[in-house]
TORKE-26582 format. One line per field, with one value per residue (C-alpha): y, z, x; residue in three letters. Coordinates in steps of 0.02 Angstrom, whole numbers. Layout:
BEGIN
v <- (Y  ...)
w <- (Z  ...)
u <- (X  ...)
aa <- (ALA  ...)
end
This chain:
BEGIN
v <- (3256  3296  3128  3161  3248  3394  3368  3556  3729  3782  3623  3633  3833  3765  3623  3742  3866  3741  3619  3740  3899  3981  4154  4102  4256  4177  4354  4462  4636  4688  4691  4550  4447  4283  4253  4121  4027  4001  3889  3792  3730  3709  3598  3500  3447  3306  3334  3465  3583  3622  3810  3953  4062  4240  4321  4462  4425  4382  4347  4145  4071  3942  3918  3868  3774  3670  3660  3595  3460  3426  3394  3286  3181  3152  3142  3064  2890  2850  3005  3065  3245  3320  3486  3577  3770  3896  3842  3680  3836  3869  3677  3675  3812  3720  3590  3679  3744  3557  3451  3525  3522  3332  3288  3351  3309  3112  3078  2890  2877  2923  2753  2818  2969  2995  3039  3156  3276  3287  3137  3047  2914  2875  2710  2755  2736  2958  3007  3166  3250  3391  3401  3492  3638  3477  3403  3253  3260  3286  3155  3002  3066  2964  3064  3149  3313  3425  3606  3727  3836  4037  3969  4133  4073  3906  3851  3836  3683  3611  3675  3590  3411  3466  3449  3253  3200  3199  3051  3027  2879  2788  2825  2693  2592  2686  2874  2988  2967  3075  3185  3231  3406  3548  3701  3857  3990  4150  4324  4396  4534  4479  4559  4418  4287  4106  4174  4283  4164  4053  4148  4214  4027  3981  4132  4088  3917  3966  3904  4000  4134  4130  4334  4407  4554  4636  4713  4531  4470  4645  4610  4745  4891  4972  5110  5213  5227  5390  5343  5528  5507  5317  5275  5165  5261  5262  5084  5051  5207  5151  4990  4897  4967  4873  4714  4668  4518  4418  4399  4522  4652  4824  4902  4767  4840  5020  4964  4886  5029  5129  5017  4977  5048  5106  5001  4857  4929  4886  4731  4626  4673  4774  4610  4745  4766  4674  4768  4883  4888  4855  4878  4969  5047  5088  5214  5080  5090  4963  5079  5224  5144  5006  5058  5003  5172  5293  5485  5574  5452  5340  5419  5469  5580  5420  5367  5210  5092  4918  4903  4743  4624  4491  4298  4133  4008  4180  4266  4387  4493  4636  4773  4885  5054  5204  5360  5542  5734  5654  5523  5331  5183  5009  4909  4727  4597  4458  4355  4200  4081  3966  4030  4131  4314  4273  4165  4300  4434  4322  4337  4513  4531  4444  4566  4687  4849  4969  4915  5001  5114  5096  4969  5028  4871  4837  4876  4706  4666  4711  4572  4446  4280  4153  4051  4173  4299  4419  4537  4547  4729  4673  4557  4693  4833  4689  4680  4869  4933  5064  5013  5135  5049  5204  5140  5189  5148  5039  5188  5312  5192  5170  5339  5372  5256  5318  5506  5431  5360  5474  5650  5772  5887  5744  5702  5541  5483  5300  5175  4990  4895  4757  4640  4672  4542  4517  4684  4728  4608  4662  4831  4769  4621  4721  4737  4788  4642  4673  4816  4974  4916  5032  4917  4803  4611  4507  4366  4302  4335  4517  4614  4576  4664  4824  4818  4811  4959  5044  5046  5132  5282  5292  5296  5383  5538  5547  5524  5681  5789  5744  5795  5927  5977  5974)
w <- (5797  5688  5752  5931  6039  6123  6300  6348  6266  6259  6155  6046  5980  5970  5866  5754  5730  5679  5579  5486  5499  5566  5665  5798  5931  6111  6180  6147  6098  6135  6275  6288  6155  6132  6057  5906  5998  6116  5985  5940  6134  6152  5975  6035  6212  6259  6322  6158  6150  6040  5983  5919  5819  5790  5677  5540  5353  5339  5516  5500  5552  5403  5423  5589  5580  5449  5575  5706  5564  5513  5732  5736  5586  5658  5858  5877  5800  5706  5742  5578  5539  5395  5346  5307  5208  5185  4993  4913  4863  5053  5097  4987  5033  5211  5121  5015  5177  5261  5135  5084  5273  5260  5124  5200  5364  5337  5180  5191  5323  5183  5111  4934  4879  4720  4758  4877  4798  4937  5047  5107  5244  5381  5405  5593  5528  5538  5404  5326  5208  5137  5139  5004  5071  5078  5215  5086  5138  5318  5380  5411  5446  5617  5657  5783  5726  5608  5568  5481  5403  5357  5436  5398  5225  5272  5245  5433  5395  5346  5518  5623  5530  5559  5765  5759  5681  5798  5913  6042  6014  6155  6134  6035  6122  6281  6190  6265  6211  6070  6107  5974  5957  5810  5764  5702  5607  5528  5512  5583  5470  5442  5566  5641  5518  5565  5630  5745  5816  5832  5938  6045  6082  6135  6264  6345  6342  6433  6279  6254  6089  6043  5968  5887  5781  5656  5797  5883  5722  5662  5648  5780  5708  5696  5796  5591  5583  5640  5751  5707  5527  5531  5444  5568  5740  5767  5802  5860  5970  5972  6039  5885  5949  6128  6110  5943  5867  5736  5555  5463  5378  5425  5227  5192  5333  5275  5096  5135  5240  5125  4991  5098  5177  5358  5386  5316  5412  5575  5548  5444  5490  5680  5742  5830  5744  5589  5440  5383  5206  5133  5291  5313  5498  5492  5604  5745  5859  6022  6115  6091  6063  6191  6366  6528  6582  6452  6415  6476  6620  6594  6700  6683  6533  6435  6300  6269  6121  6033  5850  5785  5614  5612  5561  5585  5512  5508  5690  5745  5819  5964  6023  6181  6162  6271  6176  6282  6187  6044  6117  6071  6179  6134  6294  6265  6111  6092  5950  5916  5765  5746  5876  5873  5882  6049  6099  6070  6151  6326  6338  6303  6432  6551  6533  6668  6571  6594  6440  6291  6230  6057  5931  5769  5636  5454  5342  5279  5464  5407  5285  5356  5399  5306  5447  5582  5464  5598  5552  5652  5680  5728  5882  5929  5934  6030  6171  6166  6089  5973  5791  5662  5518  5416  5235  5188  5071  5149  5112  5202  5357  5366  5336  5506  5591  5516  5585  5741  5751  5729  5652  5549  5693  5782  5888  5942  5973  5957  6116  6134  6304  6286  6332  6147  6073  5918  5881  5916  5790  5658  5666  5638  5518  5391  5225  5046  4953  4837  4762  4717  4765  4862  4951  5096  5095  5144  5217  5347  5498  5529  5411  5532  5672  5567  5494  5666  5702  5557  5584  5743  5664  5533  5647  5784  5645  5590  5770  5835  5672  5716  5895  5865  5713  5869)
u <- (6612  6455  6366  6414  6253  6281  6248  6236  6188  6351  6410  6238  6285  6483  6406  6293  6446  6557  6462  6367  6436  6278  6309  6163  6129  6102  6073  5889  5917  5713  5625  5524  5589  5704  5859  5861  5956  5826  5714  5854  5889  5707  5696  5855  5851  5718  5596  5572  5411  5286  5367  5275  5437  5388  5516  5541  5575  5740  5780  5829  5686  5685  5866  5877  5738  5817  5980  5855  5802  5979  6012  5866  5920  6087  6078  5902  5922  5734  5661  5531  5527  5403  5396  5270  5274  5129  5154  5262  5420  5428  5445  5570  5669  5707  5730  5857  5957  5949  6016  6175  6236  6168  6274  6430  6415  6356  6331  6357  6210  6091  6011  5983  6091  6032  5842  5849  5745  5581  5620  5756  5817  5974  6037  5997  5812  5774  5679  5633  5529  5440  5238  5116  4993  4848  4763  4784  4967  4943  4830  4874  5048  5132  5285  5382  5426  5331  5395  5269  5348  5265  5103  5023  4998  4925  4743  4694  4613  4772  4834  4699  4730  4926  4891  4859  5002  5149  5202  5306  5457  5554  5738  5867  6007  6015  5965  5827  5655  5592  5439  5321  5326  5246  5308  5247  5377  5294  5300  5151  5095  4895  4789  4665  4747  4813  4969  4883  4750  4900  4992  4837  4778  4964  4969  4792  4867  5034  5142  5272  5294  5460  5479  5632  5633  5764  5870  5895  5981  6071  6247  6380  6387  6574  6635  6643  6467  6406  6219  6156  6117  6107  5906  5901  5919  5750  5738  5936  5952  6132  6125  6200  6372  6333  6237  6188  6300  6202  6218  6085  6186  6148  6188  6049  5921  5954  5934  5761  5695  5706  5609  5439  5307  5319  5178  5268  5427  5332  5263  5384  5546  5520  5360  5276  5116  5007  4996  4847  4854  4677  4593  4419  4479  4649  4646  4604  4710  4695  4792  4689  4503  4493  4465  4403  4315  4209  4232  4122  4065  3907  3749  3583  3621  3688  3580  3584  3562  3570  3635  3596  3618  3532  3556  3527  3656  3758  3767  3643  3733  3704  3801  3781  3797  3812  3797  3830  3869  3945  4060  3987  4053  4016  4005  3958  3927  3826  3854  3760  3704  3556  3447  3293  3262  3137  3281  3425  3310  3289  3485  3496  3406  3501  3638  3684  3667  3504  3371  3412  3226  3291  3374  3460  3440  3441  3303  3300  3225  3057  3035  2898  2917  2850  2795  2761  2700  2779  2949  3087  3064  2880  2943  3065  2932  2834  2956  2933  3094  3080  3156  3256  3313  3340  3433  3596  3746  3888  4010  3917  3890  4072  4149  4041  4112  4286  4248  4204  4388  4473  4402  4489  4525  4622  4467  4418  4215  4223  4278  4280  4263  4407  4289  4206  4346  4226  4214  4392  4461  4317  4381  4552  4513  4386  4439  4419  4368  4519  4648  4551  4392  4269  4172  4225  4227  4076  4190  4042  4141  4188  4069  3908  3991  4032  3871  3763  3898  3852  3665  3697  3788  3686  3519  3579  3633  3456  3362  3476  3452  3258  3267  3346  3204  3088)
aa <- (UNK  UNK  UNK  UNK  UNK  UNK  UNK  UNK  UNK  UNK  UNK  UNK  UNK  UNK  UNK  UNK  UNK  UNK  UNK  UNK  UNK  UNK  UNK  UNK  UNK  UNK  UNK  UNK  UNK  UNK  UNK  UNK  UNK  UNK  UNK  UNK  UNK  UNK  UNK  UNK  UNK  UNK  UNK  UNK  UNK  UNK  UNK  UNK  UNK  UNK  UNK  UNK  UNK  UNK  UNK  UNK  UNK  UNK  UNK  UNK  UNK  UNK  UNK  UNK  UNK  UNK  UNK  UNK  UNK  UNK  UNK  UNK  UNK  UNK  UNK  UNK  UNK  UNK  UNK  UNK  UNK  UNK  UNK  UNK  UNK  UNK  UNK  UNK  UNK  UNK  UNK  UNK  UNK  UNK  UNK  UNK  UNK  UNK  UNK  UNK  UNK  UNK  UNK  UNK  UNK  UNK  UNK  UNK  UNK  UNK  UNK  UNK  UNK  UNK  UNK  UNK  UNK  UNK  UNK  UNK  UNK  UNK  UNK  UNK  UNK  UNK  UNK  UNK  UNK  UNK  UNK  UNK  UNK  UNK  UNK  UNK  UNK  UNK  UNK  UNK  UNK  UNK  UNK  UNK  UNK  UNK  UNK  UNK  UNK  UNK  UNK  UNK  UNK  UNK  UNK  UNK  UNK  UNK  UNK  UNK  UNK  UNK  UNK  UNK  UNK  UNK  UNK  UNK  UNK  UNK  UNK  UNK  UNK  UNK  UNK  UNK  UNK  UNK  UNK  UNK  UNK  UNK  UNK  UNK  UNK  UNK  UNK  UNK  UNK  UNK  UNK  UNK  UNK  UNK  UNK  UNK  UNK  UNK  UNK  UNK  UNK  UNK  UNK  UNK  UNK  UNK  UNK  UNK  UNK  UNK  UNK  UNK  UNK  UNK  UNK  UNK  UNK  UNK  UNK  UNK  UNK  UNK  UNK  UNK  UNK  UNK  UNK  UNK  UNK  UNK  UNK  UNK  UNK  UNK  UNK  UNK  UNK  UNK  UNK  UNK  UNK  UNK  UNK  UNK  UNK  UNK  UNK  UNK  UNK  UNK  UNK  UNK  UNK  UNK  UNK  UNK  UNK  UNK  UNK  UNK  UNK  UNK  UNK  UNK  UNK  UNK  UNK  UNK  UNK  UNK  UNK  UNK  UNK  UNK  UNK  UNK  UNK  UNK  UNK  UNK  UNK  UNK  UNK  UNK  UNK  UNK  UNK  UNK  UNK  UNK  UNK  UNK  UNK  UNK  UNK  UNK  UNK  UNK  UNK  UNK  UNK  UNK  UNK  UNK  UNK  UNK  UNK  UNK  UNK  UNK  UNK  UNK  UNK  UNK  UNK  UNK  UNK  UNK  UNK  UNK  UNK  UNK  UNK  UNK  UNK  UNK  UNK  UNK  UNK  UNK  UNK  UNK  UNK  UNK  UNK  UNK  UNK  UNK  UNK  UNK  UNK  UNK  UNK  UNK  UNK  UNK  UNK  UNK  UNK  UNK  UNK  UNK  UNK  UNK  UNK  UNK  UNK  UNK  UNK  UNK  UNK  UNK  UNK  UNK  UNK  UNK  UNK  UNK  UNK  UNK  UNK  UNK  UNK  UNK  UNK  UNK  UNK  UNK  UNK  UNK  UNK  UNK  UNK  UNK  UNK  UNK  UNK  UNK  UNK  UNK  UNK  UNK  UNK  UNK  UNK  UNK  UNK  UNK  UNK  UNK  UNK  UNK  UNK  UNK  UNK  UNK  UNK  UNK  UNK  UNK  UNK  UNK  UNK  UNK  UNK  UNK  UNK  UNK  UNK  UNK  UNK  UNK  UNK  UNK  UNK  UNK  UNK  UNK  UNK  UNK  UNK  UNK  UNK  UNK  UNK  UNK  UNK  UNK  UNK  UNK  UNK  UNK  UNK  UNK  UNK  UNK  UNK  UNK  UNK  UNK  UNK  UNK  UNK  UNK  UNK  UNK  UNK  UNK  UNK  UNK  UNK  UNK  UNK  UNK  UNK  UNK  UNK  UNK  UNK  UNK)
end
């Protein structure tokens, strides 16, 4: 019976099959990935969980979650449920999924049938509805469950006033109690975007990231198809014949692979990796750039350096850098706002790492200080560090850092340590400020890292050429 709770997981995906006719894998295909079935038994059974659903384009998330809506409506007598969409169209199009299983299934619950159009109400006292992109919307809010839907295109301060608004309800006549619970459903295809940040917080947190990709949802392939000149073998390898049974058609993969981008490819449909289209670095490459240990070795023939952009209600920020025969390798950051110079130089030198003779800087350091009458060069040269802040073109700056990433010949100059998180997601998060443009965006966050970075290359090039002059 539709209005009958499932009391297992095996009468939950019977229930979903036969109510709404939803092909719902229970088995991962990927290493390291769930089934969809998985969110929908977490959603269901009280105690629920907050959920963060990693999935491709395509790959059910907004149906499903508008099953795990239609469930709550039905089996959790005056339990709320909002959703929420990156824009008002993607609210709607869960709420386009949930209501025509609503009206079939229990139709005479609903209070007033003929406006149904955003919100709508069970005589059992559940209630659902669909939320603008507004914190206007949001706050306020007292509800139990609250499913954002394609969070990468929310305004994160929409998401932060989204995390107060769930409460917990004791159960009716005799029923479990109802725990307030958020979830997050995206594709994850913006490097260092919401989605991202997102799903980083709810790992150091211990929450769990519910991941499925294309292959999880690809529907069995038939004995007929020949793997060896199947477009998709690369990512199948055969195993559609073997373990594959969901509902994405694989005429409709092919069809799409062979529309996009490999980039796109990768991180739409395949969740492995955010895109790189319009970025400044995308030849970064975590795997290859971030690591533990230098090449060559750091020792008494490193030379070493700061590169530095400074700030005040922006960050002033400080990288360490050990330079040897060519190869650079960034070692620590320090980013800070609204402090001092004196007061940023004290904890610089706190740091472990041998004193740095010389710091690479903007030119704009020289300018005076009103009060002080001192530069910031000045106080640097003060505490006995000696200054470059040759000028340069943005361009130029970062088509040095681009050779040091990876060179024409293949080679590769430029390392990260991983504990340089700041930097790491500059690299990956700089980008054009928009199509065609030549010069990256100034967005306040990322471009002071590159820029100290820059002022490095761009000074250590013309102290070597010098030396070597000599």
């Amino acid at each position: 019976m539709p209005l009958t709770p499932c009391p297992t997981p095996d009468a939950l995906h019977a229930w979903v099959v036969s109510n709404t006719g939803l092909r719902v894998p229970r088995e991962a295909v990927c290493p390291n990935h769930y089934a969809p079935f998985d969110y929908l038994r977490a959603a269901y059974f009280e105690p629920a969980q907050d959920q963060i659903v990693w999935a491709p384009r395509g790959g059910g998330k907004t149906s499903l979650a508008a099953v795990a809506t239609l469930l709550d409506l039905l089996h959790k007598p005056g339990c709320s449920v909002r959703i929420l969409g990156g824009s008002l169209e993607q609210s709607l199009k869960m709420w386009d999924c949930l209501l025509p299983h609503l009206q079939e299934l229990a139709e005479h619950l609903l209070e007033n049938k003929k406006s149904v159009a955003r919100r709508l109400r069970l005589t059992s006292g559940s209630t659902a509805a669909v939320l603008t992109q507004s914190q206007k919307s949001v706050r306020g809010l007292r509800v139990q469950k609250i499913r954002c839907d394609e969070v990468e295109l929310f305004d994160p301060a929409v998401w932060e006033a989204a995390q107060l608004v769930t409460r917990s309800r004791a159960g009716e006549n005799g029923a479990a109690a109802i725990t307030g619970t958020i979830e997050a459903l995206s594709t994850l295809h913006r490097p260092f975007g919401l989605m991202q940040t997102i799903v980083e917080q709810a790992e150091a947190a211990g929450t769990k990231v519910v991941r499925w990709c294309l292959l999880d949802v690809l529907e069995r392939c038939p004995p007929q198809r020949e793997c060896a000149t199947c477009p998709l073998w690369d990512e199948c390898r055969g195993v559609a014949k073997t373990r594959c049974d969901g509902f994405f058609s694989i005429d409709d993969a092919i069809r799409m692979k062979s529309r996009v981008s490999d980039e796109t490819w990768q991180a739409e449909m395949l969740c492995r990796r955010p895109s790189t289209r319009g970025c400044v670095f995308p030849m970064f490459d975590e795997a290859t750039h971030v690591v533990e240990t230098p090449t060559p070795p750091i020792d008494a023939q490193t030379d070493w350096w700061l590169a530095m952009d400074f700030g005040y209600s922006a960050p002033l920020v400080c990288l360490w850098i050990a330079a040897r025969g060519g190869d650079v390798y960034v070692i620590d950051e320090h980013v800070r706002p609204q402090q001092t110079l004196a007061a940023h130089l004290a904890e610089i030198g706190k740091r472990p790492w041998p004193r740095a003779p010389r710091v690479a800087c903007d030119p704009a350091g020289n300018g005076r200080n009103e009060q002080t009458a001192k530069s910031n060069v000045d106080l640097l040269r003060e505490h006995g560090y000696a200054v470059r802040t040759r000028a340069s073109h943005i361009v130029d700056g970062v088509e040095l850092v681009r050779a040091a990433l990876r060179a024409a010949d293949g080679g590769v100059r430029l390392r990260v340590h991983p504990r340089c998180r700041r930097l790491i997601g500059a690299m990956q998060s700089y980008r054009y400020d928009r199509e065609n443009s030549e010069l990256p965006l100034k967005d306040g966050t990322h471009d002071h890292l590159i820029d100290a970075l820059r002022y490095f290359f761009v000074n250590q090039q013309a102290y070597t050429l010098r030396r070597r002059a000599y």
